[in-house]
C-alpha positions in Angstrom: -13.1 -4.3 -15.0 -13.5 -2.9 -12.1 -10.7 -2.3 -9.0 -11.6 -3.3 -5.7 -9.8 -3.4 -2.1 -9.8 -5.6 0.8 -9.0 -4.4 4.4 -8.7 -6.2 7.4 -6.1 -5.1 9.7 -6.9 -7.4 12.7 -4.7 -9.9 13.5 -7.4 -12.7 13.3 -8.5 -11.0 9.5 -4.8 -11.4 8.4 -4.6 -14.5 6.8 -7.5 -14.5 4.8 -6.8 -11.3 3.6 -3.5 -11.9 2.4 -4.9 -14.9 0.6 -8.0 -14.2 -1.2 -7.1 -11.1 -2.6 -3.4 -12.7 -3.8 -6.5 -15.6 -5.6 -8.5 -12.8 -7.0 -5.5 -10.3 -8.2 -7.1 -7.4 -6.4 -5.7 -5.0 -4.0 -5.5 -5.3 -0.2 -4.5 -3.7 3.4 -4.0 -6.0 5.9 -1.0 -4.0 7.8 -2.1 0.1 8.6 -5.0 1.7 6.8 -3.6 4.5 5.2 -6.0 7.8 5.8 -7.2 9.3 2.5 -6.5 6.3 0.3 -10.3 6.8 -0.3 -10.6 10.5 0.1 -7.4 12.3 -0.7 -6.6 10.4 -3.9 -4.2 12.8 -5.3 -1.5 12.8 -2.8 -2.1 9.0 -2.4 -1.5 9.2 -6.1 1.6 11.0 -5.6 3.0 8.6 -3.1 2.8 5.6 -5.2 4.3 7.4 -7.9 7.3 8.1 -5.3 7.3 4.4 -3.9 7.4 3.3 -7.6 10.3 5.3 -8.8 12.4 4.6 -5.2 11.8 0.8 -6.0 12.9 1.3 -9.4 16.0 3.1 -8.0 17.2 0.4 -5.7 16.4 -2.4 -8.5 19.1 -0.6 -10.4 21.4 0.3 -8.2 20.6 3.8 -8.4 20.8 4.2 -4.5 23.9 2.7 -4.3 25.7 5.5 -6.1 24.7 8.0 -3.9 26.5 9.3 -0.4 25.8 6.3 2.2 23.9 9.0 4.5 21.8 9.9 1.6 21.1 6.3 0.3 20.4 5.0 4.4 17.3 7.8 4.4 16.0 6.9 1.2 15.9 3.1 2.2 14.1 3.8 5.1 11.6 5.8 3.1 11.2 2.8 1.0 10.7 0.5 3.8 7.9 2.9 5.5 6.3 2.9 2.0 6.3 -0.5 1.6 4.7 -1.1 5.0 1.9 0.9 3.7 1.9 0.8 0.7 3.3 -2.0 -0.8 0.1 -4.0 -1.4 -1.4 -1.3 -3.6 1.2 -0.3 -5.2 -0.5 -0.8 -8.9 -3.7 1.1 -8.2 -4.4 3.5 -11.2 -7.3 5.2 -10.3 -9.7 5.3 -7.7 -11.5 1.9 -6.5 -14.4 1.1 -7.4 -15.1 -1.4 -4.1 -14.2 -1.6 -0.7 -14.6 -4.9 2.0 -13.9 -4.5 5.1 -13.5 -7.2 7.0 -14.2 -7.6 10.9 -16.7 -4.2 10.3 -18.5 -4.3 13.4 -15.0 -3.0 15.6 -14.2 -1.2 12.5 -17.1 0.9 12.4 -15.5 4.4 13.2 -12.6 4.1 10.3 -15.6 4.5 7.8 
């Protein structure tokens, strides 16, 4: 029951970090580590909830109905929020695990 999260943003951690966590139905980061996904949970919080809705939006064709200037920001919003955070995009709460891999040159992000 609990949530964990993988991160490895090297290119040579890539790979494997796509496919284990994909295996083990957990959460991962293997593009930009977001700062304050472990210590500003809130606004992270908030910008899932954004991500979310905008996704739900364009599934229905809600962004197609507004002005084309309008709709052409909000798709880029989405695409920057799917960059980062795409892969965690069903966290609920706070994890309960982290594993970084590659640690030694990632030493300082910690």
């Amino acid at each position: 029951g609990k949530q964990f999260l993988i991160v490895g943003i090297k290119n040579k951690a890539t790979y494997s970090v796509v496919w284990v966590p994909i295996r083990a139905q957990c959460h991962y980061v293997n593009k930009k580590w977001l700062s304050g996904i472990l210590t500003n949970w809130p606004t992270i919080e908030i910008r899932l909830h954004k991500f979310r809705g905008l996704r739900t939006e364009q599934k229905t064709g809600g962004l197609n109905r507004l002005l084309k200037r309008d709709a052409t920001m909000l798709k880029k919003q989405l695409s920057r929020l799917q960059t980062y955070l795409g892969r965690i995009k069903y966290m609920k709460r706070l994890l309960d695990i982290v594993i970084i891999v590659d640690q030694q040159e990632e030493y300082t992000a910690f």
